[in-house]
TORVO-391362 format. One record per atom (N, C-alpha, C, O): y, z, x; residue number from 1; atom name; chain; residue in three letters. Coordinates in steps of 0.1 Angstrom, whole numbers, plus 5000, padded with zeros to 4 digits. Each point is the difference from the previous one (the first is absolute). Layout:
[[Y,Z,X],NUM,'CA','A','ALA'];
...
! end
This chain:
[[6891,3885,3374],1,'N','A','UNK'];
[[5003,5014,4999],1,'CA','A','UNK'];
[[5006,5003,4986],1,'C','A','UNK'];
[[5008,4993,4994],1,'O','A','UNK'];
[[4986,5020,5001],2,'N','A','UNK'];
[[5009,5000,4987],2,'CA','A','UNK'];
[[5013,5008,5000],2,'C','A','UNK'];
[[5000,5011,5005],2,'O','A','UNK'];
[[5010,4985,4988],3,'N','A','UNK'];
[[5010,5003,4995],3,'CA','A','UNK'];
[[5003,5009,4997],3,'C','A','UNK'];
[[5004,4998,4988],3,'O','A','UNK'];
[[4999,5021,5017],4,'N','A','UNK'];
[[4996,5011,4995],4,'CA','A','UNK'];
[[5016,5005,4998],4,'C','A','UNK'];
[[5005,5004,5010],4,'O','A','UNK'];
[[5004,4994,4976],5,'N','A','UNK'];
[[5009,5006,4997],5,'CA','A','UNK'];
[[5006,5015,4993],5,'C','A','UNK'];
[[5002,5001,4988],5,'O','A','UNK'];
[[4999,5008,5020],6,'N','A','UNK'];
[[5007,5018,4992],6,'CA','A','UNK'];
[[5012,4998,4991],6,'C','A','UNK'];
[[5011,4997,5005],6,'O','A','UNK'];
[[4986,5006,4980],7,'N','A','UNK'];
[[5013,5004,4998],7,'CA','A','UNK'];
[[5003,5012,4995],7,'C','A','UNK'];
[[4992,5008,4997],7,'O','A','UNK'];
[[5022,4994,5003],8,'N','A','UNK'];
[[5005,5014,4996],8,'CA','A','UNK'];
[[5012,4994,4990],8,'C','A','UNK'];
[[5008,4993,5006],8,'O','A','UNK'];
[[4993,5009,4978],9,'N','A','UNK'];
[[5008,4991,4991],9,'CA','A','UNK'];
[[5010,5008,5000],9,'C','A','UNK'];
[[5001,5012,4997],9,'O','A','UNK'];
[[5009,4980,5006],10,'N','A','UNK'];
[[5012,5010,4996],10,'CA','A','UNK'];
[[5006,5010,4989],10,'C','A','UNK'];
[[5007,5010,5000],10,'O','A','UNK'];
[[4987,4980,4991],11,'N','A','UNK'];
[[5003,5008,4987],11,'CA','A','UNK'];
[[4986,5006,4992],11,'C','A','UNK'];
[[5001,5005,4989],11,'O','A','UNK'];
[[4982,4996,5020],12,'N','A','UNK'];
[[4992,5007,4998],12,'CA','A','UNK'];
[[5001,5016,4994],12,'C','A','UNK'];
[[5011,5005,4999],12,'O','A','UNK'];
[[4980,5002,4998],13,'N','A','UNK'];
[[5001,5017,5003],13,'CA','A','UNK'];
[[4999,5001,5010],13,'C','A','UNK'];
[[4994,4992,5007],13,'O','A','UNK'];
[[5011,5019,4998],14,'N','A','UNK'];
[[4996,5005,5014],14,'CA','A','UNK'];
[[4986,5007,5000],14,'C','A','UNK'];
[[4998,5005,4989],14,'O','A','UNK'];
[[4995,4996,5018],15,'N','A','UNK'];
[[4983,5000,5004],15,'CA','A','UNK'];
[[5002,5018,5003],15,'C','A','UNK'];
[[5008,5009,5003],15,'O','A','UNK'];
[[4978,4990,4995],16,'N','A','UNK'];
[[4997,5018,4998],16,'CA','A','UNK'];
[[4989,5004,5010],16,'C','A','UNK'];
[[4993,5010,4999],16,'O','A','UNK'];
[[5008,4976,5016],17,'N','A','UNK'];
[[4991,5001,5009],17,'CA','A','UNK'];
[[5008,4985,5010],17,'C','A','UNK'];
[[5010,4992,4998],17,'O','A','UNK'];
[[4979,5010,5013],18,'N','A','UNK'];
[[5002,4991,5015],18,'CA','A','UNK'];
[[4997,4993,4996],18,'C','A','UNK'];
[[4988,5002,4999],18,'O','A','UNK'];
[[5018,4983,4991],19,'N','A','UNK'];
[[4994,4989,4998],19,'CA','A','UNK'];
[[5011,4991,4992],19,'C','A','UNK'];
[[5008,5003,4991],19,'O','A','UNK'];
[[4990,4986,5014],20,'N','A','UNK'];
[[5011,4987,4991],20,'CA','A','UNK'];
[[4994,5000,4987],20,'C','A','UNK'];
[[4991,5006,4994],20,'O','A','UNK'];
[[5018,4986,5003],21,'N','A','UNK'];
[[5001,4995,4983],21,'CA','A','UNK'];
[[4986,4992,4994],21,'C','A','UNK'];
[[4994,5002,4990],21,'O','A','UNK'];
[[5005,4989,5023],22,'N','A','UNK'];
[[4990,4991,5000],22,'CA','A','UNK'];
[[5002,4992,5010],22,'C','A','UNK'];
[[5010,5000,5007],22,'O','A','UNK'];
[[4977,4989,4998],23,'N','A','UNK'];
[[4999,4995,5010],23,'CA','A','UNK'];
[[4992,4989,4997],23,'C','A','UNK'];
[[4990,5000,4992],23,'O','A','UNK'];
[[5015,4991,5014],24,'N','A','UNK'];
[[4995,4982,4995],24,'CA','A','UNK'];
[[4996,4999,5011],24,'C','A','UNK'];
[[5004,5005,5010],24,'O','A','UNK'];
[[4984,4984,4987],25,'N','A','UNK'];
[[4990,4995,5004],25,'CA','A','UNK'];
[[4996,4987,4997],25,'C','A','UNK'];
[[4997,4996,4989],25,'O','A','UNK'];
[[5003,4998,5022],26,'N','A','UNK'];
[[4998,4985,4992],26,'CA','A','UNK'];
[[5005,4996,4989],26,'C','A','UNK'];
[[5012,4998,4999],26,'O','A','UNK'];
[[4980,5000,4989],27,'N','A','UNK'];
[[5003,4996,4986],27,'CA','A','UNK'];
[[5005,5009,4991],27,'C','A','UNK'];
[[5008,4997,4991],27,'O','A','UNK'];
[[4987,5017,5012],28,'N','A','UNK'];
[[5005,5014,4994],28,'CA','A','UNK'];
[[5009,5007,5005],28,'C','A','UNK'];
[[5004,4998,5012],28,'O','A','UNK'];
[[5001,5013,4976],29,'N','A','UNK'];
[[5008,5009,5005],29,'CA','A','UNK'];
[[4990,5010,4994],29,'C','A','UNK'];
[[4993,4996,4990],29,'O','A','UNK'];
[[5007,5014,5014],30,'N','A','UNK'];
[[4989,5011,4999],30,'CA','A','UNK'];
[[5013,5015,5000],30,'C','A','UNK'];
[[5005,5003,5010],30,'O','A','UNK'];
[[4997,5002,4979],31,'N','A','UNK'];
[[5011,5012,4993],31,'CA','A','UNK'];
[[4993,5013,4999],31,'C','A','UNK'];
[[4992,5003,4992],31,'O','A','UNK'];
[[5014,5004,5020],32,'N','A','UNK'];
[[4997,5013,4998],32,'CA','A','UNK'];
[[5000,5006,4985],32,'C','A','UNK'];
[[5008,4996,4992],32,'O','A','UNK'];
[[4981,5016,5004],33,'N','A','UNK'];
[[4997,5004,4991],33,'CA','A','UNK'];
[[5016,5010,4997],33,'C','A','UNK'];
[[5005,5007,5008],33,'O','A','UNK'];
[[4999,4989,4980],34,'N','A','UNK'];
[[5011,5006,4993],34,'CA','A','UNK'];
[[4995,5015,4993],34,'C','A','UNK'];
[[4989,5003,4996],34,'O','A','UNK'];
[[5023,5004,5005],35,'N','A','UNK'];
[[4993,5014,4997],35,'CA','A','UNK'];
[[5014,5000,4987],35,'C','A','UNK'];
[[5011,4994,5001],35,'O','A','UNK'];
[[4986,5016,4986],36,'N','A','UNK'];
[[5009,5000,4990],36,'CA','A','UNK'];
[[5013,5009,5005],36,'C','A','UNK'];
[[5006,5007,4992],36,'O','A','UNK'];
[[4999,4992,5021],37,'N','A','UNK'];
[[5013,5006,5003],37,'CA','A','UNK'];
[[5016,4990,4998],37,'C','A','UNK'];
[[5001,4988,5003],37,'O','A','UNK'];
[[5006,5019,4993],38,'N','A','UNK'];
[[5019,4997,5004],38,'CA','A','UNK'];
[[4998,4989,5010],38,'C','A','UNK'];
[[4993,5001,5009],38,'O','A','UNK'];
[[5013,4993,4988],39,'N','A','UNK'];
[[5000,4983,5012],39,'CA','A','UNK'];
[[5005,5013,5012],39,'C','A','UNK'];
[[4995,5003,5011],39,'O','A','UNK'];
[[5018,5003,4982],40,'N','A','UNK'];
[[5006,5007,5018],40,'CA','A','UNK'];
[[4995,5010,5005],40,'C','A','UNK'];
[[5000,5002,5012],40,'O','A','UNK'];
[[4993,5010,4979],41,'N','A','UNK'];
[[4993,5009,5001],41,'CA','A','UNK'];
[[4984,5001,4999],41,'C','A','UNK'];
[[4995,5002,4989],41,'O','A','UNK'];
[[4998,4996,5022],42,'N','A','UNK'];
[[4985,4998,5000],42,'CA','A','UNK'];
[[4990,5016,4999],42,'C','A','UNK'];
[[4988,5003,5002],42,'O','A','UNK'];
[[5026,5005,4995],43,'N','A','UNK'];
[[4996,5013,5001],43,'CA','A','UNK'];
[[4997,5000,4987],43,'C','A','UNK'];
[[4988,5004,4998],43,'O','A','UNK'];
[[5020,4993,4989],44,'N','A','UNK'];
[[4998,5003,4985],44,'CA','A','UNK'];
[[4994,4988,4992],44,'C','A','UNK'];
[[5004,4989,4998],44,'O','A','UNK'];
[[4982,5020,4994],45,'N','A','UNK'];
[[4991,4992,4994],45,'CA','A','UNK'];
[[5009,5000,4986],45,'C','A','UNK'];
[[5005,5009,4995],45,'O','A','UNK'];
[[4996,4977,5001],46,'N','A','UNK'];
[[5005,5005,4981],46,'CA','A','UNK'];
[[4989,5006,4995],46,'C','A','UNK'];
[[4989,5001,5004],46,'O','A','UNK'];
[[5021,5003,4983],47,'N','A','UNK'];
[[4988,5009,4994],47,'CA','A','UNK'];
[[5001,4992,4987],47,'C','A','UNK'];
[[5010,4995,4996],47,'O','A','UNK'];
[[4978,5006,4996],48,'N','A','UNK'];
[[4998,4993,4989],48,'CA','A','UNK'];
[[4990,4995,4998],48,'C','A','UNK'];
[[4997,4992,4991],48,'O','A','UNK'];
[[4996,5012,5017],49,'N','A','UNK'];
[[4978,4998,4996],49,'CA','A','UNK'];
[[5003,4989,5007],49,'C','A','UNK'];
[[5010,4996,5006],49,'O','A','UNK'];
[[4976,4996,4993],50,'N','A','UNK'];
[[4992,4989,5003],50,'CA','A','UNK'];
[[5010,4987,4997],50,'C','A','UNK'];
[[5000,4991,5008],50,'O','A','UNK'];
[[5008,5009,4978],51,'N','A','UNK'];
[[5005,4991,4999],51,'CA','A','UNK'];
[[5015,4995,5009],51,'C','A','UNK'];
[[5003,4989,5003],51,'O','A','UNK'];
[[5003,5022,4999],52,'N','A','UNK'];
[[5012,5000,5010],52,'CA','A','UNK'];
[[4994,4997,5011],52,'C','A','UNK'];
[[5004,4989,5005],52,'O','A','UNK'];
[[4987,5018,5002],53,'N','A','UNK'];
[[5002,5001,5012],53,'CA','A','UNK'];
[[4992,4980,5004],53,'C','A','UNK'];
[[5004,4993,5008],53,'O','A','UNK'];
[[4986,5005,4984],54,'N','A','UNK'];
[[4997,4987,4999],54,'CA','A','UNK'];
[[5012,4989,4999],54,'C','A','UNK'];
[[5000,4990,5006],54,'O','A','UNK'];
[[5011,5015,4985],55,'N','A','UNK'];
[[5009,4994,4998],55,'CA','A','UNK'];
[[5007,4993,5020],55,'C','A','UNK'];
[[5002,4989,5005],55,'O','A','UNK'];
[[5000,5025,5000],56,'N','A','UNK'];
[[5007,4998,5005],56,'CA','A','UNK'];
[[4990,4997,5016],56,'C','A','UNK'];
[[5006,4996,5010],56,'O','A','UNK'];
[[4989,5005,4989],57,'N','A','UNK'];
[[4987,4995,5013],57,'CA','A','UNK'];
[[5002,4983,5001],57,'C','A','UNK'];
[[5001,4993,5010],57,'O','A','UNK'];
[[5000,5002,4977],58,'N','A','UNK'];
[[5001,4984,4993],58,'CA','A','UNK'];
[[5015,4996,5004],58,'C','A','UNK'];
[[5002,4990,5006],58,'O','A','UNK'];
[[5010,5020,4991],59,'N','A','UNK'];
[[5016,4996,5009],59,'CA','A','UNK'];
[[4999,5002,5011],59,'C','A','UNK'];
[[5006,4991,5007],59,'O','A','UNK'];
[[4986,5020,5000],60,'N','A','UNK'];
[[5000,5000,5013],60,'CA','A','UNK'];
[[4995,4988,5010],60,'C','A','UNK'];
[[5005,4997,5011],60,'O','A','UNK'];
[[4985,4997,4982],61,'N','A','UNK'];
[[4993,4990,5002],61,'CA','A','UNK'];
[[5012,4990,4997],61,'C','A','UNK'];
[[5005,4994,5009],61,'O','A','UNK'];
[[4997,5006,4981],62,'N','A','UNK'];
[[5011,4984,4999],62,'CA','A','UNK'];
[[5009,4999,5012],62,'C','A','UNK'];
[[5002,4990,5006],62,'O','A','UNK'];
[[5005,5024,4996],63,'N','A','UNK'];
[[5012,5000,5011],63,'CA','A','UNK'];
[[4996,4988,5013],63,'C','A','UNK'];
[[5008,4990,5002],63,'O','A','UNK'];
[[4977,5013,5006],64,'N','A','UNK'];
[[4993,4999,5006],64,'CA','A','UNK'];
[[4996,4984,5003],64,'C','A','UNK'];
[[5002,4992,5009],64,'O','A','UNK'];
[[4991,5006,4977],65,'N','A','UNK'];
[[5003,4980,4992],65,'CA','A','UNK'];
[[5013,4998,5005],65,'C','A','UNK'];
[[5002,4993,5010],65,'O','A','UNK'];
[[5008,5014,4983],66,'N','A','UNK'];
[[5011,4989,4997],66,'CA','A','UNK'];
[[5009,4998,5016],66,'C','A','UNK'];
[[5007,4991,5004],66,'O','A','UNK'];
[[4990,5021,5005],67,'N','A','UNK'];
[[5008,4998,5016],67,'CA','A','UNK'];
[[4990,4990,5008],67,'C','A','UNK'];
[[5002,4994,5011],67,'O','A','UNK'];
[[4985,5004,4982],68,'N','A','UNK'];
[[4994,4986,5013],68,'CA','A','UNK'];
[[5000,4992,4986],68,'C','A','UNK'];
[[4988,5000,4996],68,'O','A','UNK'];
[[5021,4993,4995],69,'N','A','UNK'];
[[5002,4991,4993],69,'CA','A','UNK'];
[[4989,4996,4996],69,'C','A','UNK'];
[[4998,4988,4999],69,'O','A','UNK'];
[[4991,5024,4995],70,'N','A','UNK'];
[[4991,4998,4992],70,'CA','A','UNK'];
[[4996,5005,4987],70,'C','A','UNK'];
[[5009,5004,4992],70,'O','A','UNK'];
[[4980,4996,5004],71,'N','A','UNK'];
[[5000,5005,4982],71,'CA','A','UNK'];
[[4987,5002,4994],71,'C','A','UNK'];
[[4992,4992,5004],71,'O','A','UNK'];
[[5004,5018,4986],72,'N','A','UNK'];
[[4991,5001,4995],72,'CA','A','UNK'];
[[4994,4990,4998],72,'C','A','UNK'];
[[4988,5002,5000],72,'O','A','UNK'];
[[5016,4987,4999],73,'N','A','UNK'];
[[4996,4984,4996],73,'CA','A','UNK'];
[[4993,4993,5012],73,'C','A','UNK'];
[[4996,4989,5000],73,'O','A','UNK'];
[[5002,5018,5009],74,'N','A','UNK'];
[[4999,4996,5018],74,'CA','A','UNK'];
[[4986,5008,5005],74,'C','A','UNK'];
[[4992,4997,5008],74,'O','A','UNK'];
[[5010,5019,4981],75,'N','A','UNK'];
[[4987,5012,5005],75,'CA','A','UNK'];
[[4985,4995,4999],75,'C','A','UNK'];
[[4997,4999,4988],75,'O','A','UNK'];
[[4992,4997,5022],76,'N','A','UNK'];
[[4989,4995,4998],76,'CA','A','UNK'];
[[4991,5012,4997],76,'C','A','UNK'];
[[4993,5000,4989],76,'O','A','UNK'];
[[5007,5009,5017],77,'N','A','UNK'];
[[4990,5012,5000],77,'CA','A','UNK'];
[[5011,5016,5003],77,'C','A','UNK'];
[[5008,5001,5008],77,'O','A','UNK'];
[[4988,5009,4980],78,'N','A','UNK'];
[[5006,5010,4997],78,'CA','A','UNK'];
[[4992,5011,5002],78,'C','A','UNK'];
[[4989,4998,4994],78,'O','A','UNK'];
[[5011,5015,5011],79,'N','A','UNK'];
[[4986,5012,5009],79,'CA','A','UNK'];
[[5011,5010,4988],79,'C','A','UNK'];
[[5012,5000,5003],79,'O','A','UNK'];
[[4983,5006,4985],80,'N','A','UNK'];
[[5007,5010,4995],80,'CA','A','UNK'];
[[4991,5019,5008],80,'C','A','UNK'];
[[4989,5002,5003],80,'O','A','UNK'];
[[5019,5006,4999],81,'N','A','UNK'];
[[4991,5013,5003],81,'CA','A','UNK'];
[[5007,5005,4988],81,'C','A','UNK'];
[[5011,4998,4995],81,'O','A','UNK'];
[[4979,5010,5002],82,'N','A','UNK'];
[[5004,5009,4985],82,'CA','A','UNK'];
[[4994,5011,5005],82,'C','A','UNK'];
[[4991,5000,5008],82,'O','A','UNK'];
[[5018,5013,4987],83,'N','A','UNK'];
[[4990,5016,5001],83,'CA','A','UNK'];
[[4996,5003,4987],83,'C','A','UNK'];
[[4997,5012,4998],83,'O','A','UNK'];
[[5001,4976,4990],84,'N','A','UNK'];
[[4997,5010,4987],84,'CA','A','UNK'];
[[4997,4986,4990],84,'C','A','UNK'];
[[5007,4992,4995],84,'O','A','UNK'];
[[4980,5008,5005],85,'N','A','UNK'];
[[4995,4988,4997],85,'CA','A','UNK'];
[[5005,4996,4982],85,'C','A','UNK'];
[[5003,4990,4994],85,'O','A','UNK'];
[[4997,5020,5004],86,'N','A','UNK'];
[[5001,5006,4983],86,'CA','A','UNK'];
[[5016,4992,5002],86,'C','A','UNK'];
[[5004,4996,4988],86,'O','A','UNK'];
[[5003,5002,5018],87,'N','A','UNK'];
[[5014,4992,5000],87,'CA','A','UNK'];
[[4995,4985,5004],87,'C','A','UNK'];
[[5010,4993,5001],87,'O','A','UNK'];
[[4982,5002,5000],88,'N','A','UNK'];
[[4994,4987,5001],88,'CA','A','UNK'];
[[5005,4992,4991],88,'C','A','UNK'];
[[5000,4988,5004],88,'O','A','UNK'];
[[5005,5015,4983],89,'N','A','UNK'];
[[5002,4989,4990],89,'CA','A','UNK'];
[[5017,5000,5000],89,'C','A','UNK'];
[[5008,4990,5001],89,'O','A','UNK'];
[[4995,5020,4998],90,'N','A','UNK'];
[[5017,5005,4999],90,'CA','A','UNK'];
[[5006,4995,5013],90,'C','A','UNK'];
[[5012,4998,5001],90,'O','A','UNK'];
[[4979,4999,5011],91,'N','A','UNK'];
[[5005,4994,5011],91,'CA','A','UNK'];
[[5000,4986,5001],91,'C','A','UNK'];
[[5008,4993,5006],91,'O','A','UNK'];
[[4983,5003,4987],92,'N','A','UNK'];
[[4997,4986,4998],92,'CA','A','UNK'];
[[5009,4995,4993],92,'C','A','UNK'];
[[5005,4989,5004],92,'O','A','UNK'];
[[5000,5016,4986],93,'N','A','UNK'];
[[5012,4994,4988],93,'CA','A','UNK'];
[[5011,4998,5010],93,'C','A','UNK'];
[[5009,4991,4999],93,'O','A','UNK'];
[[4991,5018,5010],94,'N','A','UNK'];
[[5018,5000,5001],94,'CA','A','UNK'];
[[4997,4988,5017],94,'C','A','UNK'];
[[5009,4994,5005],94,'O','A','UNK'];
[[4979,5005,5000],95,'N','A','UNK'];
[[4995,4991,5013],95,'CA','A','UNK'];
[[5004,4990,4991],95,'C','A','UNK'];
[[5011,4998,4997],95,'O','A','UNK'];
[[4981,4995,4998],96,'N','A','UNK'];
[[5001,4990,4992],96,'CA','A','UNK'];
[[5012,4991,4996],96,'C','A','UNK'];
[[5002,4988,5003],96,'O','A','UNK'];
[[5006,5022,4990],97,'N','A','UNK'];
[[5013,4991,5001],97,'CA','A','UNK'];
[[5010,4998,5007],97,'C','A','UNK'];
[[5010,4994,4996],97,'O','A','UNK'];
[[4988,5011,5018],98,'N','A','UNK'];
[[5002,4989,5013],98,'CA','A','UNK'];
[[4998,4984,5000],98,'C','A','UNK'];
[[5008,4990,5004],98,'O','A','UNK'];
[[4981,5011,4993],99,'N','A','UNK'];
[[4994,4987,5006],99,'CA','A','UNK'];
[[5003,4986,4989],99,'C','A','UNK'];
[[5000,5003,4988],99,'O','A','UNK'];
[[5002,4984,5016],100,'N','A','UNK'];
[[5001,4992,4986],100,'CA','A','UNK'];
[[4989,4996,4996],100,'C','A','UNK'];
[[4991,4997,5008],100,'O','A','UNK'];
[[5006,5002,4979],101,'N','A','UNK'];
[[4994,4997,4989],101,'CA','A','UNK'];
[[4991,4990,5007],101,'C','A','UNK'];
[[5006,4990,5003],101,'O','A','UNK'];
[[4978,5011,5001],102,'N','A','UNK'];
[[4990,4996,5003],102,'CA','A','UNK'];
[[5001,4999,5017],102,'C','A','UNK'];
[[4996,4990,5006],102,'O','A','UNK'];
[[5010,5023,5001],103,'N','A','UNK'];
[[5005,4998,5011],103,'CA','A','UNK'];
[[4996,5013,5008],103,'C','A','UNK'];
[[5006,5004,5009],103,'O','A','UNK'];
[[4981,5003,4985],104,'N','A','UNK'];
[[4999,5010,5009],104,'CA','A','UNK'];
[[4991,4997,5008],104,'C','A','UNK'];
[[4992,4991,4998],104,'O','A','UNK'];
[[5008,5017,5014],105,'N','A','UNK'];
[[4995,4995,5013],105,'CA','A','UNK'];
[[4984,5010,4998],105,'C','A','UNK'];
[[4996,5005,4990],105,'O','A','UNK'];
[[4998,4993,5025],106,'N','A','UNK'];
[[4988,5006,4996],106,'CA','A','UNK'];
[[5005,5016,5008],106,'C','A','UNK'];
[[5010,5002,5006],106,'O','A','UNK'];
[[4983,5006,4992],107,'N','A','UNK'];
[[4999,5012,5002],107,'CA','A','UNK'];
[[4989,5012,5002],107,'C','A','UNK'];
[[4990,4998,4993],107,'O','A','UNK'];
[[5010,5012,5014],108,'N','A','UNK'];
[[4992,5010,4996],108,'CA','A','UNK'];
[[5008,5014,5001],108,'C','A','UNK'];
[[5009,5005,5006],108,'O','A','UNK'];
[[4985,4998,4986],109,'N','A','UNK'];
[[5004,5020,4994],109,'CA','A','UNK'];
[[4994,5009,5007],109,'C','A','UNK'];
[[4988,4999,5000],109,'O','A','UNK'];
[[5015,5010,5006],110,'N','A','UNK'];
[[4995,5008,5011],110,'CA','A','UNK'];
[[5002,5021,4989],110,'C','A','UNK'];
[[5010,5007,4996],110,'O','A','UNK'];
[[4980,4993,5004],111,'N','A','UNK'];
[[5006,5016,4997],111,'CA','A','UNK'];
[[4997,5010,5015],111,'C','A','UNK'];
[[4992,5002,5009],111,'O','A','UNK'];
[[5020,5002,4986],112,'N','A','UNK'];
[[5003,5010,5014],112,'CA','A','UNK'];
[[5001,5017,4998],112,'C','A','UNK'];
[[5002,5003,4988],112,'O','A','UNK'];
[[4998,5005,5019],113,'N','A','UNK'];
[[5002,5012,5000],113,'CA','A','UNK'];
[[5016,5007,5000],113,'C','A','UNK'];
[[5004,5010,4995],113,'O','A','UNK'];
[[5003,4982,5011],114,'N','A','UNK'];
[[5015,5002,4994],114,'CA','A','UNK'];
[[5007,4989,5016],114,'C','A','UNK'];
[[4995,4995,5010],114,'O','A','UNK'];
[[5018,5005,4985],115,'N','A','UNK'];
[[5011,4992,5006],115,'CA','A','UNK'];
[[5011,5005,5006],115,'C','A','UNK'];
[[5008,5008,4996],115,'O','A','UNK'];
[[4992,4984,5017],116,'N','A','UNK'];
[[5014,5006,5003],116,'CA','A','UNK'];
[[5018,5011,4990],116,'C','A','UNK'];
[[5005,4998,4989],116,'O','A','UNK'];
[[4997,5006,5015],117,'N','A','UNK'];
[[5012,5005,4992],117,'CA','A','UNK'];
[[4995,5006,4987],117,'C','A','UNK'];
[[5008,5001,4991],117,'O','A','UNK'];
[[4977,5005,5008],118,'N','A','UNK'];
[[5000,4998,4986],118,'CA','A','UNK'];
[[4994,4989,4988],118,'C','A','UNK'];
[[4995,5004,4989],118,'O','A','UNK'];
[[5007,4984,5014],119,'N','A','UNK'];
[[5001,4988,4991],119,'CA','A','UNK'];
[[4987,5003,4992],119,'C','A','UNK'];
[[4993,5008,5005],119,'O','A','UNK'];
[[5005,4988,4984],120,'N','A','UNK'];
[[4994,4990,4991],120,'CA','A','UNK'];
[[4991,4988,5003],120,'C','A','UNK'];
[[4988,5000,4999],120,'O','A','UNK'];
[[5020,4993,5006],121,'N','A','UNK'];
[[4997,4983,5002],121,'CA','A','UNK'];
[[5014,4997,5014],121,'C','A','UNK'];
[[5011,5004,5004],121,'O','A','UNK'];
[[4976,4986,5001],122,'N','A','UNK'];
[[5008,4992,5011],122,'CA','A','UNK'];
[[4991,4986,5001],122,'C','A','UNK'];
[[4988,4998,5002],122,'O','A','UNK'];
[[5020,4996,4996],123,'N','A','UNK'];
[[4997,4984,4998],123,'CA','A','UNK'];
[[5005,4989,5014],123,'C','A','UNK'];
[[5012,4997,5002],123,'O','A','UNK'];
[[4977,4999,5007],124,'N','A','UNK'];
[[5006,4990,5008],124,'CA','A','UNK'];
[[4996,4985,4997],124,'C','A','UNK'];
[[4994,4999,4989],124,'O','A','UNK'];
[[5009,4990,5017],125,'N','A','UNK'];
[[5000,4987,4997],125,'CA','A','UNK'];
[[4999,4990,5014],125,'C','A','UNK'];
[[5005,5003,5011],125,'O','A','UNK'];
[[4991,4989,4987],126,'N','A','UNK'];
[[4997,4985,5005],126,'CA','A','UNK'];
[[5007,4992,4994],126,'C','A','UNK'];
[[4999,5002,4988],126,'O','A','UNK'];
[[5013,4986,5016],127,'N','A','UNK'];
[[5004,4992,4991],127,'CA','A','UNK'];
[[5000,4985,5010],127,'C','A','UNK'];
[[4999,5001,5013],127,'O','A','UNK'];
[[5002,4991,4983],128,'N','A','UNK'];
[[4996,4987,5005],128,'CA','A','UNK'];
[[5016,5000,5002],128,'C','A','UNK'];
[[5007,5006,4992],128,'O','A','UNK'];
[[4998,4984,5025],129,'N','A','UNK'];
[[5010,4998,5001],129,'CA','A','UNK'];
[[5007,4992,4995],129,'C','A','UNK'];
[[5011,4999,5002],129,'O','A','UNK'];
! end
C-alpha cells in the first residue's frame, strides 16, 4: 500500500484555497502551485511585474522545500501557468536562478486566461524525496 503523507509547513504561506502545502507519495513530494502572495497574507499580490511576482512564487516555493527538508536541487518536474506569454523570457530569468547550475528539472508552460488573486504566474513542483 502506498504511503500517502499531508503536509501543512509551518513556516509555509498560508494558502488562498482548501488545500495543503504538498503531499508525498511514495518517492515524491508533489507542492501545491505557489501563487506571488505575502507568505502571511494570501490576499496581497506584490506588485512589480513579472519579475517580482516570479520572484516571489520561487520564495514561496522554497518555504515549502525547506519545511519537508527539501530543495530546488531535489525538483524533478516543474508545470509554470503564465497569463502573458510576452513575460516568458523575464520569467524564465528570475525561474532559473532557483535551480543549481545544470539542475533544472523538466517542465511544461501552460498559458492561461488569468489566476487566482489576480497573479501573473503560479508555479507548482514535483521533487524527489
Amino acid at each position: 500500500m502506498l504511503d500517502i503523507l499531508r503536509h501543512m509547513v509551518p513556516d509555509g504561506p498560508k494558502t488562498v484555497g482548501p488545500f495543503h502545502h504538498a503531499v508525498s507519495a511514495g518517492d515524491f513530494h508533489f507542492i501545491t502551485g505557489q501563487m506571488p502572495t505575502a507568505p502571511d497574507d494570501p490576499t496581497h499580490i506584490v506588485e512589480g511585474g513579472i519579475e517580482a511576482q516570479t520572484r516571489r512564487v520561487m520564495d514561496n516555493l522554497k518555504l515549502v522545500l525547506d519545511g519537508l527538508d527539501s530543495g530546488f536541487d531535489r525538483v524533478v518536474f516543474a508545470r509554470v501557468y503564465l497569463v502573458n506569454f510576452q513575460d516568458f523570457d523575464r520569467m524564465n530569468a528570475i525561474y532559473r536562478s532557483y535551480f543549481p547550475e545544470g539542475g533544472l528539472p523538466a517542465r511544461t508552460c501552460i498559458g492561461v486566461t488569468g489566476l487566482a488573486v489576480g497573479a501573473l504566474v503560479e508555479i507548482d513542483l514535483i521533487a524527489a524525496r
